[in-house]
C-alpha positions in Angstrom: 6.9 -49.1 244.8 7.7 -45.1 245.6 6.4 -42.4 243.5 9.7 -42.1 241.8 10.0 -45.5 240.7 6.3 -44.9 239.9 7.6 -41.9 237.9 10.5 -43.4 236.0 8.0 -45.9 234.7 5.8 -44.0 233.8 8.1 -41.6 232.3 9.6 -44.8 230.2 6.0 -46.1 229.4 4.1 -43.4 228.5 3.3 -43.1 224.9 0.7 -40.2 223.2 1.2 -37.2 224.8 0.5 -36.2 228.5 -0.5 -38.4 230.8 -1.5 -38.6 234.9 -2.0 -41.0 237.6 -2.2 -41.1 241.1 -2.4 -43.2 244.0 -5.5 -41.9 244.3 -7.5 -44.4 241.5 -10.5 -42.5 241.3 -8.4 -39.2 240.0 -6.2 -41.6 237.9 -9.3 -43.2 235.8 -11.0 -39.3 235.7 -8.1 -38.3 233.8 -7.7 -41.7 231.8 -11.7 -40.9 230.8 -11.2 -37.3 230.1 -8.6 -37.8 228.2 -9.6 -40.1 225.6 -13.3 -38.2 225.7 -12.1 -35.3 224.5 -9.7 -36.4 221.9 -12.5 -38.1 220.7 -13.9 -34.6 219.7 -11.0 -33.5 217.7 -12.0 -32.6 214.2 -10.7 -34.7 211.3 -8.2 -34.3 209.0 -9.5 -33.1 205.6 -12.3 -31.1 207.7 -12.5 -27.6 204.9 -12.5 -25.6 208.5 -8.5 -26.9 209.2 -7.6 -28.3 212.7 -10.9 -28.0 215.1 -12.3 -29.9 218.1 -15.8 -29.7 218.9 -17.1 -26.8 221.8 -20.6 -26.8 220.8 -23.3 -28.8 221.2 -22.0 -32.4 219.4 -24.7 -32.9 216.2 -23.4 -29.3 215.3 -20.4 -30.2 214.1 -18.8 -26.6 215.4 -17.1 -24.4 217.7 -18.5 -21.9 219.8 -16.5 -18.7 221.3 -17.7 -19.3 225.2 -16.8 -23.3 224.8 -13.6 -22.5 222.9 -12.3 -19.6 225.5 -12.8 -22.3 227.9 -12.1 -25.6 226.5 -8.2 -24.3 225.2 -6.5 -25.1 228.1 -7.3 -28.4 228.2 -6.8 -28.5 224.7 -3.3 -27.2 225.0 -2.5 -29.4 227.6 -3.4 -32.4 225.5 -1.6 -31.3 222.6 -4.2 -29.7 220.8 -2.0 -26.5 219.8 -2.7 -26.8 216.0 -7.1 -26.7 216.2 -6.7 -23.9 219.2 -4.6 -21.0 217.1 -6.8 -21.9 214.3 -10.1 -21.7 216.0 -9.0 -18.4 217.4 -7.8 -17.2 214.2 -11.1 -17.8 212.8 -12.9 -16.3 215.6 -10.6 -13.0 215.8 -10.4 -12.9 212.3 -14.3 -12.3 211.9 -15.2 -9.9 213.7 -16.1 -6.8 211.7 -17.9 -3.3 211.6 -21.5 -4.9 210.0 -21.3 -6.8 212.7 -20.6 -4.5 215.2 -17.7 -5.9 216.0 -19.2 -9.0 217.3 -17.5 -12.3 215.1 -19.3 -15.1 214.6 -20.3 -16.7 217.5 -19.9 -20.9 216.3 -18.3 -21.5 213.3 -18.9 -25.2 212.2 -16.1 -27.8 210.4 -17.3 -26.7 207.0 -15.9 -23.0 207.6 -19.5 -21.5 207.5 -20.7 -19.4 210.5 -23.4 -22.1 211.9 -26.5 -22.0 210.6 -28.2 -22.4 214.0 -26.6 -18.8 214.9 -26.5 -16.9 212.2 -28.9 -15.8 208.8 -26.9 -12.6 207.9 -24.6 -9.7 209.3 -27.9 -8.1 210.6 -29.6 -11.2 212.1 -27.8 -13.3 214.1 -27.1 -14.8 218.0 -23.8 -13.4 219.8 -23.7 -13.3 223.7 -21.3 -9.9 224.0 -19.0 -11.6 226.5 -17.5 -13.4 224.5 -14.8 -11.4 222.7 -13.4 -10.8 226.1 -13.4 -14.6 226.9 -11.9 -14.9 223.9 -9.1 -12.1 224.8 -8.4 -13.7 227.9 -8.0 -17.2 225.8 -5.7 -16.1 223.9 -3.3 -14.5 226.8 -3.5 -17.8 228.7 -2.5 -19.2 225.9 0.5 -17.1 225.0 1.7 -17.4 228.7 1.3 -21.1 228.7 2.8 -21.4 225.3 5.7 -18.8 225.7 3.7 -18.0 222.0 4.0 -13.9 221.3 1.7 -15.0 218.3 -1.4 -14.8 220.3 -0.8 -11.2 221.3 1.2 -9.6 218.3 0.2 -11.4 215.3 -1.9 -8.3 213.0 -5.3 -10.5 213.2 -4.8 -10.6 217.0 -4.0 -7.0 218.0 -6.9 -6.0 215.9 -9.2 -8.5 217.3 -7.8 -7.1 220.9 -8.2 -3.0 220.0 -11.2 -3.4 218.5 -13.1 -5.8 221.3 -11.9 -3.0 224.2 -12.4 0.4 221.9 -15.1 0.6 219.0 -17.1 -3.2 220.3 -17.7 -1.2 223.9 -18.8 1.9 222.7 -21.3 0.5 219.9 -22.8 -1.7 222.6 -23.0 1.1 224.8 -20.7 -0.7 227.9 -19.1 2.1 229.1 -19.0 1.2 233.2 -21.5 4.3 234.1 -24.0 3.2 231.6 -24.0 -0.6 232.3 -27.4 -0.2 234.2 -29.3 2.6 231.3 -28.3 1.2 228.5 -31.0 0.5 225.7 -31.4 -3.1 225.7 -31.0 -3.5 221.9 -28.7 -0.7 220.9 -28.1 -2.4 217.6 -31.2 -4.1 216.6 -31.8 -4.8 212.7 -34.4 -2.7 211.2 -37.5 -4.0 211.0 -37.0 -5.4 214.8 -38.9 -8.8 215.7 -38.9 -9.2 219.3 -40.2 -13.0 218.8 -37.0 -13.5 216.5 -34.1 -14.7 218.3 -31.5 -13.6 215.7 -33.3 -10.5 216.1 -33.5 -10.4 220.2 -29.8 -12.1 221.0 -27.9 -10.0 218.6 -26.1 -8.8 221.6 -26.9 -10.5 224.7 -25.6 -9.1 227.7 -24.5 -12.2 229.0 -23.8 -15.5 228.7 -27.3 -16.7 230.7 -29.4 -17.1 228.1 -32.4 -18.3 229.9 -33.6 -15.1 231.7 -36.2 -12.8 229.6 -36.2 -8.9 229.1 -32.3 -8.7 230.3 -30.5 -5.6 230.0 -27.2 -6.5 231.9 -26.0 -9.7 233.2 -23.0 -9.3 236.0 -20.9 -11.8 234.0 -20.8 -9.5 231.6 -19.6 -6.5 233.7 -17.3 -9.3 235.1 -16.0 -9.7 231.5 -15.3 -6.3 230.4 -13.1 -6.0 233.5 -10.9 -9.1 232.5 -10.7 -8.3 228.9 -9.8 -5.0 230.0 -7.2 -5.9 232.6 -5.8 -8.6 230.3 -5.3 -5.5 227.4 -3.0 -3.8 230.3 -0.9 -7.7 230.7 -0.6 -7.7 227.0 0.7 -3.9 226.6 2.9 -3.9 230.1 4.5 -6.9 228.3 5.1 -4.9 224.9 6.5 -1.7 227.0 3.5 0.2 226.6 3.4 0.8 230.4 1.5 4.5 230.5 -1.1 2.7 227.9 -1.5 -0.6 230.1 -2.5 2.0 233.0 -4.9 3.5 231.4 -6.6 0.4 230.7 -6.1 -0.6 233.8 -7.9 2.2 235.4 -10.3 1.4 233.3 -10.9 -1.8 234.3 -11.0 -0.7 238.2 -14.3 1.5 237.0 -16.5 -2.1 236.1 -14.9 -4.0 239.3 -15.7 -1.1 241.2 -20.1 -0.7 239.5 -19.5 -4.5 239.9 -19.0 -4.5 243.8 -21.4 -1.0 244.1 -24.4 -1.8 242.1 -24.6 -6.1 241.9 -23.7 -6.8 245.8 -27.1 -7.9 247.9 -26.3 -7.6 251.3 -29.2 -8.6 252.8 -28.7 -12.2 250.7 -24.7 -12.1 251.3 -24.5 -13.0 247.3 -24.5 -11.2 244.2 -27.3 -10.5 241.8 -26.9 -11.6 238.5 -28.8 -9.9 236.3 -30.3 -6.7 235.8 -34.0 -6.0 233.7 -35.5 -3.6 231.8 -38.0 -3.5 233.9 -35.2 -1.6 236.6 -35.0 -4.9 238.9 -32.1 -6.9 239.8 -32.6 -10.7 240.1 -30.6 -13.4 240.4 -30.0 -17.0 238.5 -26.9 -18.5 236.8 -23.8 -16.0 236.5 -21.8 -16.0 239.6 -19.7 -19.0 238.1 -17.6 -16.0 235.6 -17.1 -13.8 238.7 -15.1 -16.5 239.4 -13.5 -17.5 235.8 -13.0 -13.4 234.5 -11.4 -13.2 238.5 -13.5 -10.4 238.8 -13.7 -10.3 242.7 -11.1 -8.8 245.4 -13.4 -8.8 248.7 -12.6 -12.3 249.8 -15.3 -12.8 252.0 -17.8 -12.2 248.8 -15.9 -14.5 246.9 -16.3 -17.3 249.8 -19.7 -16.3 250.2 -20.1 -16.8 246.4 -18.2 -20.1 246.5 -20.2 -21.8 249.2 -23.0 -20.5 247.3 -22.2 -22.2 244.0 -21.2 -25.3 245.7 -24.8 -25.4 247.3 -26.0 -25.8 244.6 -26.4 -28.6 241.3 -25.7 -26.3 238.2 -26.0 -27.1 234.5 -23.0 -29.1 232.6 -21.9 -26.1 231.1 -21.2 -24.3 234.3 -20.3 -27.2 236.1 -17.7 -27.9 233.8 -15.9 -25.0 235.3 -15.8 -25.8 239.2 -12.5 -28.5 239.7 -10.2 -25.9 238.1 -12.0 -23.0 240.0 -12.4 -24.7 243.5 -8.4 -25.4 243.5 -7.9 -21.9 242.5 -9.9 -20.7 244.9 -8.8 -23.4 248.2 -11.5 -25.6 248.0 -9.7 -28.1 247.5 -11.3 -31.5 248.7 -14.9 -29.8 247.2 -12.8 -29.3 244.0 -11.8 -33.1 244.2 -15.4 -33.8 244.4 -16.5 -32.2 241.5 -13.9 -33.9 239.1 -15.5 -37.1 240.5 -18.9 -36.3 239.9 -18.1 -34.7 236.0 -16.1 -37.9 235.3 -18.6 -40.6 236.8 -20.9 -42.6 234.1 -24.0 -41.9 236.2 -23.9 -38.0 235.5 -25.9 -36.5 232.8 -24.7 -35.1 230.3 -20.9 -36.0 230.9 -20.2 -36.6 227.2 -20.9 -32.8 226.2 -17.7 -31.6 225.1 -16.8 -29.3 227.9 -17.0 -31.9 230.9 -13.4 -33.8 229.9 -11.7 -30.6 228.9 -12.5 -29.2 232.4 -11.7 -32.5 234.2 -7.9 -32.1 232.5 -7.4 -28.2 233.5 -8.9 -29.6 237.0 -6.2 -31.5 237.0 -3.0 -30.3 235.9 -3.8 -26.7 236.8 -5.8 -27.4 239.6 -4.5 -30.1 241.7 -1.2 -30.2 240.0 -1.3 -26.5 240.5 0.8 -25.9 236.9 1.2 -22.7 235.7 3.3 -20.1 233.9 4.6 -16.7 235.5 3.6 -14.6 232.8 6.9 -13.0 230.7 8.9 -15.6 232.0 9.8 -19.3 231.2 9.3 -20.0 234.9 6.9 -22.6 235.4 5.2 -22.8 239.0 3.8 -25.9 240.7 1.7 -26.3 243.9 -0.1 -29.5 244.9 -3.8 -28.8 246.1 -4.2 -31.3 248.5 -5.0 -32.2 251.5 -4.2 -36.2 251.9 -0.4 -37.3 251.3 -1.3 -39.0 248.3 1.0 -39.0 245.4 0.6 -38.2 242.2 2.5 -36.8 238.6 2.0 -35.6 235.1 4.4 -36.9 232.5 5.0 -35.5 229.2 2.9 -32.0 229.3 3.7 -29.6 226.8 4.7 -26.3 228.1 6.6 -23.2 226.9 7.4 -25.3 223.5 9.5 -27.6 226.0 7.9 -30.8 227.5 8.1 -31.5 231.6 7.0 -34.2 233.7 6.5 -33.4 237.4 5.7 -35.7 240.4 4.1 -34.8 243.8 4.9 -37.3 246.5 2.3 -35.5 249.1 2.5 -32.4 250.0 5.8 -31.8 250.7 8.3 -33.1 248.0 8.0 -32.6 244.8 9.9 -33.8 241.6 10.4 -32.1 238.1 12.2 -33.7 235.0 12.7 -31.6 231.9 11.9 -34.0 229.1 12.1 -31.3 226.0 14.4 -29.1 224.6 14.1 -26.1 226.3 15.3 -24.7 229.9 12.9 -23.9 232.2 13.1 -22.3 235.6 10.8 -23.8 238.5 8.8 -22.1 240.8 8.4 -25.0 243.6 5.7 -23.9 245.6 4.6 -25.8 249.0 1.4 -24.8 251.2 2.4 -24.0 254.6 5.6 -22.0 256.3 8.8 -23.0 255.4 12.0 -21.7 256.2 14.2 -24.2 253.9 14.1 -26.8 251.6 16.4 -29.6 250.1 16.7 -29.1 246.4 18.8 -32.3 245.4 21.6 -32.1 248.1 21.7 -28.5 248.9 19.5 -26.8 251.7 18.2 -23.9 249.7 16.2 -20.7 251.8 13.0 -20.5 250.9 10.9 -17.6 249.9 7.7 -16.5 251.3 3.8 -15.7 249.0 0.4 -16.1 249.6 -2.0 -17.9 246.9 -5.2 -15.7 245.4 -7.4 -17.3 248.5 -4.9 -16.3 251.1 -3.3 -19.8 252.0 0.4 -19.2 252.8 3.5 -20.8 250.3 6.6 -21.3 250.1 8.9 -21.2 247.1 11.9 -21.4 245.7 13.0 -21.2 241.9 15.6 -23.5 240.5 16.7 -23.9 236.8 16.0 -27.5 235.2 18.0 -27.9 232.2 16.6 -30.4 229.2 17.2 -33.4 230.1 17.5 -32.9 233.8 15.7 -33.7 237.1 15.4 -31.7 240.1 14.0 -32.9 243.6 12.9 -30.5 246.4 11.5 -31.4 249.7 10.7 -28.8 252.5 9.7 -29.8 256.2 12.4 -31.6 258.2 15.4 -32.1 257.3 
């Protein structure tokens, strides 16, 4: 059977939202098991905290920003749009000036701040990434969504000009005082160093294993996204002189970032920074990679070779399918979707693992995403076999689209909602045409964030239609 008899079926037979295979069985059961994993971890109904799915550690019963930030994708893709706009209510909605600005960092399915974080506005755990993480959720989301809500809903701009305005000044993360910063500048009065709602109120990063830290370089690599992603949300509102400025401002941390955290003599970056004036290095160089913090490509492939040397934590792990695609690594991507899927890992069940395996997936390998602004959606298959493989059902700009890759060069997309859609088809290699159903079509030329070359062209699918496009010989 072909993959589009393969597709019609499956486009016939699906039921329950989005679904994959492949001809390649080992991707097709990763999805089947992330997939029913994580909907396993949606909240229930009747929970007083409203739609949820647990991001924190499972006898919690909570969400946590860094898990959230990271987990809505995958949530998004499996239909999970209800528990993601109210988890990032909740979390925008919180922050506040006796909290200097900081929300609160888990909030459980009762609606109360988790007790295993937080005693009181004065005494409480917060790693200071994560209203950026949480910034750059929330844009994703809107682009993915075609959802304005996310960007100019009241509780969402003041969420966004308060995390890149009054939260950065009272944490004293301005980009020329990253490295002399007081390491508590907001400590409760009487201070307990031995208290860690005392000591983590404010971390400087999302390691939270490293002692006597004044900066971490995911969190310089956070600033600079939340503060790009600011400039994305104003360009898109008109605001163009404003989204420069915060632009600019952005190039300052990327620029400290490259200057200060770059060990030449190791070819990899340091992660961390004590109060003790030394740099050192541990977990971290995964969010270089997530906050897309780095434009010298051969210290990004430095840092990638580096991380895939390397057997990190769950949480961090969790990360690497959707990153490796992004990044070119495509077969090592592959590889890591295996070995998060496989019943033999440790720790697969923790909540992340199946949310990253379906953004590895459908963003990665599928290579599905949205041009920001636009209802174009783009695809590229990362791969480097023939094998096919297709998504039916996914929810996209409020719209549903099934698309089919029959190895690297044909591709298949059927619009299966109610709204139109433009499609970016995207193929790796040089190509001057392509067939798109019985026309030859020119094709346009782009390179992908890790320099591989594509070629594209965009075509309108109506709802209810299908469009094919091959490139190569014809």
């Amino acid at each position: 059977m072909g993959i589009f008899s393969l597709f019609c079926l499956s486009l016939s037979a699906q039921q329950g939202g989005v679904s994959f295979g492949s001809s390649d069985t080992a991707l097709t059961r990763a999805f089947a098991w992330a997939k029913d994993m994580a909907l396993h971890y949606r909240g229930k109904e009747g929970d007083p905290v409203g739609p949820w799915y647990e991001s924190a550690l499972p006898p919690r019963d909570a969400f946590c920003m860094r898990d959230v930030s990271h987990q809505s994708m995958g949530a998004e893709i499996l239909g999970l749009h209800e528990e993601n706009r109210n988890m990032l209510t909740l979390f925008v909605r919180n922050i506040s000036p006796e909290k200097n600005w900081c929300s609160y960092w888990e909030i459980n399915k009762w609606n109360q701040p988790a007790p295993e974080d937080y005693r009181s506005d004065s005494e409480f755990w917060y790693n200071l990434d994560a209203n950026f993480d949480v910034l750059y959720a929330c844009w994703r989301l809107s682009v993915w969504r075609g959802d304005t809500a996310y960007v100019s809903d009241p509780v969402f701009t003041r969420f966004q000009g308060k995390s890149v305005g009054e939260y950065i000044d009272t944490w004293v993360l301005a980009a020329d005082s990253l490295l002399t910063r007081p390491a508590h500048p907001n400590a409760p009065a009487p201070y307990r160093e031995e208290d860690p709602f005392d000591r983590c109120r404010g971390l400087p990063s999302y390691s939270e294993g490293v002692p006597n830290m004044k900066m971490g370089v995911d969190l310089v690599a956070a600033i600079y996204r939340g503060l790009m992603t600011y400039a994305a949300i104003l360009n898109e509102k008109g605001h163009r002189q404003e989204a420069l400025l915060y632009t600019q401002k952005a190039e300052r941390y990327r620029k400290r970032l490259e200057a200060d955290w770059w060990d030449e003599k190791a070819g990899l970056y340091n992660t961390y920074y004590s109060n003790d004036g030394k740099f050192g290095k541990g977990e971290g160089e995964t969010f270089l990679l997530w906050f897309d913090a780095l434009a010298d490509s051969t210290r990004r492939q430095k840092t990638l070779d580096h991380i895939a040397s390397i057997r990190w934590n769950m949480e961090n792990t969790s990360y690497l399918p959707y990153l490796f695609y992004q990044n070119g690594y495509w077969d090592k991507a592959r590889d890591y979707i295996l070995y998060l899927s496989d019943p033999a890992t440790p720790r697969r069940e923790y909540p992340e693992v199946s949310y990253g395996v379906i953004e590895g997936i459908v963003q990665g390998l599928m290579g599905v995403s949205v041009l920001p602004g636009t209802r174009t959606v783009a695809t590229l298959y990362r791969t480097s076999g023939a094998a096919e493989s297709w998504v039916t059902d996914l929810p996209i700009l409020n719209t549903t689209i099934s698309i089919s890759h029959d190895g690297p060069q044909k591709s298949v997309m059927s619009n299966t909602g109610g709204g139109q859609v433009m499609w970016r088809a995207q193929f790796a290699g040089n190509y001057t045409w392509a067939k798109a159903g019985n026309a030859l079509v020119p094709l346009k030329r782009g390179k992908t964030p890790s320099g591989k070359v594509i070629s594209y062209v965009d075509l309108p699918v109506l709802p209810g239609g299908q469009v094919h496009v091959s490139v190569g010989h014809h």
